[in-house]
C-alpha positions in Angstrom: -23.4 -46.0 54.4 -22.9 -43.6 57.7 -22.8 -46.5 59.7 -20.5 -48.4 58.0 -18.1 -45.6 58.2 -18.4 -45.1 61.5 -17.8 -48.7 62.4 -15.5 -49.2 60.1 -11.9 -47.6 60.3 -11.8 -48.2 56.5 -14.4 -45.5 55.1 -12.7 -44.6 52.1 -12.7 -48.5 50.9 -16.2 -48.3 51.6 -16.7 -45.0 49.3 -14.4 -47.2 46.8 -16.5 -50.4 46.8 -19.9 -48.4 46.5 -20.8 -52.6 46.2 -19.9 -52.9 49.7 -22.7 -50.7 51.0 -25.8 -52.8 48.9 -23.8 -56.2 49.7 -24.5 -57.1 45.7 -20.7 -58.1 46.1 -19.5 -60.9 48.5 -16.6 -60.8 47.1 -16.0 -57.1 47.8 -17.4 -57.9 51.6 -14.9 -60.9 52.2 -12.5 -58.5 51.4 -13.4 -55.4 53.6 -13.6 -58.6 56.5 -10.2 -59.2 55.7 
């Protein structure tokens, strides 16, 4: 979860969507893509 929020410039979506970080959610990824 470090990395992601390091690489991404939106670490508190990815602390919001804790779905994000396991990738159980694609529909929570197509939306961080986007």
């Amino acid at each position: 979860m470090f990395k992601f929020k390091e690489s991404k410039p939106f670490s508190p979506v990815i602390a919001a969507l804790p779905d994000q970080d396991t990738g159980t959610s694609e529909d929570d990824d197509s939306t961080v893509e986007s």
